[in-house]
C-alpha positions as a printed Julia matrix, in Angstrom:
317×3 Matrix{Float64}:
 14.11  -12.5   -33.34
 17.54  -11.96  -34.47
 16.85   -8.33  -35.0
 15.03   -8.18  -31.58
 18.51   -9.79  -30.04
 20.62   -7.36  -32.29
 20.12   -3.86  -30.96
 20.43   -4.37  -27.21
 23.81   -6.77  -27.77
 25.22   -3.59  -29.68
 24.21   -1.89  -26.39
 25.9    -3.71  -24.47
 28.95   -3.65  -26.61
 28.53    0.09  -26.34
 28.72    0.36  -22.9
 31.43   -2.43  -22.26
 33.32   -0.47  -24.43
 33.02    2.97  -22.68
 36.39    2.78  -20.64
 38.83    2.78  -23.42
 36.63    5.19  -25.69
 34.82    7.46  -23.54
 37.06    6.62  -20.2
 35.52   10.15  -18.54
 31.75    8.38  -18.72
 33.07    5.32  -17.04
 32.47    5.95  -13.18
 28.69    7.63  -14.45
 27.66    4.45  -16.13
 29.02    2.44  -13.3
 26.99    3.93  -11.07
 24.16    3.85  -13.53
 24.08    0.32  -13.95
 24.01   -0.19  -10.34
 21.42    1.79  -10.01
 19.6     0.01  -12.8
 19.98   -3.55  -10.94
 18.2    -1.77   -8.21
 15.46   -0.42   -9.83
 14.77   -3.94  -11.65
 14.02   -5.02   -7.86
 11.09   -2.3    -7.97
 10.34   -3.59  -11.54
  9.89   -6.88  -10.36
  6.78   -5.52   -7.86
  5.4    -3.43  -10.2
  4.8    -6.88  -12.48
  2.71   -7.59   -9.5
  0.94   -4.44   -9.58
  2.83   -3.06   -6.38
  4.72   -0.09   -5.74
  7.23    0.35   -2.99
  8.33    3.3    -1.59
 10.9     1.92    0.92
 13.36   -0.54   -0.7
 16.06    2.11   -0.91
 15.64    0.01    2.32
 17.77   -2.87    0.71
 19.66   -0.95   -0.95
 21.76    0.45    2.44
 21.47   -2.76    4.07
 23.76   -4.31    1.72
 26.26   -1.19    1.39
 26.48   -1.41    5.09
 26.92   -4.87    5.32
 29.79   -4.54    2.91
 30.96   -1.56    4.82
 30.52   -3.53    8.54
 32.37   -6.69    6.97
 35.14   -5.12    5.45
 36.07   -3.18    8.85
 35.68   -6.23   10.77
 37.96   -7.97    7.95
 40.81   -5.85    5.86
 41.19   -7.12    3.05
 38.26   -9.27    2.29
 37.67  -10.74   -0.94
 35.39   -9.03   -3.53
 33.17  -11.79   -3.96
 33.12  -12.54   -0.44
 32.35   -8.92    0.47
 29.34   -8.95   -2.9
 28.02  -12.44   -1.33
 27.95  -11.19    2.36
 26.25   -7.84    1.49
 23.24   -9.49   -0.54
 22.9   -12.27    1.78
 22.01   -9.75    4.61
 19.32   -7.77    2.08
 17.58  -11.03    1.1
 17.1   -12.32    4.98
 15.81   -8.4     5.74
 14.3    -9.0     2.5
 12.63  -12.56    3.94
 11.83  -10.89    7.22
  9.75   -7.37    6.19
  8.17   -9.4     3.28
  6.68  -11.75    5.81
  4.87   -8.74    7.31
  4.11   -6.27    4.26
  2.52   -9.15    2.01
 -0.5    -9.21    3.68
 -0.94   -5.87    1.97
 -1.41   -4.1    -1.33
 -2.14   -1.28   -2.83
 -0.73    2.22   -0.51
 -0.61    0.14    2.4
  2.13   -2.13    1.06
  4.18    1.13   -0.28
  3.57    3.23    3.0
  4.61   -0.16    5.14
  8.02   -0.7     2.9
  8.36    3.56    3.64
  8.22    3.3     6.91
 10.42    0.12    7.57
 12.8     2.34    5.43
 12.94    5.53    7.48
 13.31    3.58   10.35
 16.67    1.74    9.48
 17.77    5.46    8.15
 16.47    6.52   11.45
 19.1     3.86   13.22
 21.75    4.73   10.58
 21.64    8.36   11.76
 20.98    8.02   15.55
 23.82    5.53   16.18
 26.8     7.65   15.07
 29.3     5.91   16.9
 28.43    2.66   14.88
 27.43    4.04   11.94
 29.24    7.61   11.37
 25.71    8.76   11.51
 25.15   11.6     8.68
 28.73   11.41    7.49
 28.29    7.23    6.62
 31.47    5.28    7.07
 33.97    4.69    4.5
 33.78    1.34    1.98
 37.48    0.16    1.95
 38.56   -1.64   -1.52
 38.33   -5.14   -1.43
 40.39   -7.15   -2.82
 40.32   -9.0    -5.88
 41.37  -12.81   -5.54
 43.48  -11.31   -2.63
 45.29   -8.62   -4.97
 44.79   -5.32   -3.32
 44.7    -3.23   -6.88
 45.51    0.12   -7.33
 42.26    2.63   -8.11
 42.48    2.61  -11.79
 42.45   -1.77  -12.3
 40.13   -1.9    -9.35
 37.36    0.27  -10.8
 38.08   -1.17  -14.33
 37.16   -4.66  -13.1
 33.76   -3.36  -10.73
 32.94   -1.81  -13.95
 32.83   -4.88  -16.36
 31.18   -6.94  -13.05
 28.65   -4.42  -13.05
 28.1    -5.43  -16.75
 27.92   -9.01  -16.2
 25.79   -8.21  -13.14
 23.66   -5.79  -15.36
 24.07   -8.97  -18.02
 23.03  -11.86  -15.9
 20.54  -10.95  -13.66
 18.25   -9.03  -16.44
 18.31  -12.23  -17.91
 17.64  -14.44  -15.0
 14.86  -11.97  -13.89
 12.87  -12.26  -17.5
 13.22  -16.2   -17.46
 11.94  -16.24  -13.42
  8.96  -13.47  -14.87
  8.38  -16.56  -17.76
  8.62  -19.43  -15.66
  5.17  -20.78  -13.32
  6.83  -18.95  -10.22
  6.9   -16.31  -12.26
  3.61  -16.47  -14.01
  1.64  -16.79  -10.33
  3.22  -14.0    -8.75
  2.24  -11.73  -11.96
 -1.45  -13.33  -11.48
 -1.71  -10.71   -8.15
 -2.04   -8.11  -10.06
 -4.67   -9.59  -12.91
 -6.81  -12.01  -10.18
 -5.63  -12.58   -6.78
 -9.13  -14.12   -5.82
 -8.42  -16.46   -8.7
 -5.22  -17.91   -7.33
 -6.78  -18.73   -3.78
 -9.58  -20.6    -5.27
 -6.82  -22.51   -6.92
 -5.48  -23.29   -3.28
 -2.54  -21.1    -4.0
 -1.35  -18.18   -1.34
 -0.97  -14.85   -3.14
  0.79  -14.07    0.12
  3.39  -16.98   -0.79
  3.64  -15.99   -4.43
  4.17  -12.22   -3.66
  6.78  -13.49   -0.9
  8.93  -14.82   -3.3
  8.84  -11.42   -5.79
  9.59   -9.57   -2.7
 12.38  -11.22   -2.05
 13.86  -11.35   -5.37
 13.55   -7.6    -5.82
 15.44   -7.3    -2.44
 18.38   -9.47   -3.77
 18.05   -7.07   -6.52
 18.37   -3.37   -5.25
 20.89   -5.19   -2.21
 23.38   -6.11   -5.67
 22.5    -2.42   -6.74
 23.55   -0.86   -3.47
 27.05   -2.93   -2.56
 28.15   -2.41   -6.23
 26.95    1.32   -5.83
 28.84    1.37   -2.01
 32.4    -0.21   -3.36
 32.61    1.98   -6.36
 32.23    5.39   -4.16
 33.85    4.46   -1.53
 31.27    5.92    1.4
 28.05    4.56    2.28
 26.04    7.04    4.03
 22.16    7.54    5.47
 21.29    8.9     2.38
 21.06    5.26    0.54
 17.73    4.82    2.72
 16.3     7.87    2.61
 13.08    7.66    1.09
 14.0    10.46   -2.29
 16.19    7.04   -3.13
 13.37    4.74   -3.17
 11.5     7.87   -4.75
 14.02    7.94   -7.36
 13.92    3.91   -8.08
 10.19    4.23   -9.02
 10.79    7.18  -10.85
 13.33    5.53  -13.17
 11.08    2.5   -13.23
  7.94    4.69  -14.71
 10.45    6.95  -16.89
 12.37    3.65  -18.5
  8.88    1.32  -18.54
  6.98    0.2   -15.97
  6.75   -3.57  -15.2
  9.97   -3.68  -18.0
 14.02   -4.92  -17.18
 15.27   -3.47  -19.74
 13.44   -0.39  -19.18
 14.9    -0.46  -15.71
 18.35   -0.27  -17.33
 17.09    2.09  -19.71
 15.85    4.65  -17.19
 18.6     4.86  -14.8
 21.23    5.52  -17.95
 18.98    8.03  -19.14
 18.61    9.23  -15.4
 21.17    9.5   -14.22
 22.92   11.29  -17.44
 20.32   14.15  -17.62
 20.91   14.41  -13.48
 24.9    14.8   -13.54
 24.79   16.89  -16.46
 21.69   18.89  -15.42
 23.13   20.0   -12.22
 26.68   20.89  -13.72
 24.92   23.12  -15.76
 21.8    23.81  -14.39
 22.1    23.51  -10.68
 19.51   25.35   -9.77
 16.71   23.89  -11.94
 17.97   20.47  -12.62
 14.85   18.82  -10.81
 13.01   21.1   -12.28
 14.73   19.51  -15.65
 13.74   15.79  -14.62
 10.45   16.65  -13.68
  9.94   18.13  -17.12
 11.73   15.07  -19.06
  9.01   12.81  -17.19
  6.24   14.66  -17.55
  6.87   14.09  -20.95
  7.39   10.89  -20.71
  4.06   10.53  -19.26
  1.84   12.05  -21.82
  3.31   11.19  -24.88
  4.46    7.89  -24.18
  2.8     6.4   -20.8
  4.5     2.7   -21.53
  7.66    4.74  -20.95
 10.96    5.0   -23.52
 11.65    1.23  -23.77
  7.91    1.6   -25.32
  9.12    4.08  -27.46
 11.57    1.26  -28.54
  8.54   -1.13  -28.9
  6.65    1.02  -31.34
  9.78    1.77  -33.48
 10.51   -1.96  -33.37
  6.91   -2.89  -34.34
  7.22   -0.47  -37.29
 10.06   -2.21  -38.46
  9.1    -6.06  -37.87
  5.4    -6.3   -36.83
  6.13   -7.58  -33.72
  7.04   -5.71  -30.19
  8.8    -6.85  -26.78
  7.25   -8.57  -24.35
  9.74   -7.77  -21.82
């Protein structure tokens, strides 16, 4: 156990450490990490067997709402602007959910699509509102009403992002490990066994649903503040795409593989198009594809096998 514990706490040392010894990486792993909180939101449906192809979806509702709010009000707080932003994802998150869980399977991805492409729809169309392809900028909030310079300012989003990255990995594998948790895994094992226990599936799935858009709504306000812009692009459906991609490439179903994937992702994408712009997709597709055949439980089971080697035992999550 201690060895389990060891290995990602020196990762996250690692990482915390990047600004002072590797201070050209930092803004890529920021970004990263956001990215990884949102894909944990897709994570947390695949547990349930689902995919979604739409929660880029929650993802721009928060940067806008971030966006919107700190328009309306200069200099709003950091926290205030963070609370706001997810707060508007989880009651979209509360109001699709109550339609799509009736569904599974490609209906339940193609409904969370199209929901998607609509708001992207709206966030081009209305350009007066909006700044239609062009997005609107993200002011910098302020920080226990400091207004900070650039350099302090993305110093501190980067070590939130940590905590974020810290805290809500862990509070997503004890909610996967508690009964909440436990049911709404049970849709994708036996859903006909939970209703002849008198429990809704639909209820159970609910409350995934709207965990994972609390999730990818913390990935996209964190992703919003640190660039600056918000733009259509953070609903279009190659960034919900691009979640589930991450999610299959670090480990499906897996948090940390969620973390994982989009360092791993994101790394091979910057530095494949800097040097490879041509081909870069072409690059990802390839890294997956191998990542597919040669190890289908994705690299954080690469980390289970070497681990099992080495103890006997693997991770469960």
């Amino acid at each position: 156990m201690t060895f389990r514990l060891a290995i990602p706490a020196l990762l996250v040392l690692a990482i915390a450490a990047i600004p002072f010894a590797a201070p050209q990486l930092q803004l890529l792993m920021n970004l990263a990490l956001a990215k990884g909180i949102a894909v944990v939101g897709v994570t947390v449906l695949l547990r349930a067997g689902q995919v979604s192809f739409g929660h880029a979806l929650y993802f721009a509702i928060a940067a806008y709402a971030a966006a919107f709010l700190s328009a309306s009000m200069p200099g709003a707080d950091l926290i205030l602007v963070l609370v706001v932003a997810v707060a508007g994802a989880v009651l979209s998150g509360v109001i699709v959910g109550l339609f799509v869980v009736r569904y599974r399977g490609i209906f339940f991805g193609m409904l969370n699509l199209a929901f998607s492409m609509i708001f992207w729809s709206i966030l081009e169309k209305f350009y007066h509102y909006t700044g239609g392809a062009d997005g609107i900028r993200l002011p910098r909030p302020t920080v226990f009403g400091m207004a900070l310079e650039r350099g302090p300012f993305e110093l501190i989003m980067f070590y939130l992002s940590v905590a974020l990255v810290v805290l809500l990995g862990w509070f997503t594998m004890r909610w996967f490990a508690s009964p909440a948790g436990q049911i709404f895994q049970t849709i994708k094992t036996n859903e006909t066994r939970l209703q002849y226990l008198g429990v809704s599936p639909q209820r159970a799935l609910l409350s995934g649903y709207i965990l994972s858009a609390a999730l990818c709504g913390t990935g996209g306000v964190i992703m919003g503040i640190v660039q600056g812009v918000v733009t259509p692009e953070f609903a279009w459906w190659i960034r919900s795409g691009e979640m589930v991609f991450i999610a299959v490439l670090g480990g499906a179903g897996s948090v940390a593989g969620a973390f994982v994937g989009a360092v791993i992702y994101e790394t091979i994408r910057v530095y494949a198009s800097a040097f490879a712009g041509d081909v870069w997709q072409m690059v990802l597709g390839g890294f997956l594809l191998v990542i597919i055949l040669f190890a289908p439980k994705g690299v954080i089971g690469i980390y289970d096998a070497a681990l099992a080697r080495l103890t006997g035992k693997g991770r469960s999550e």
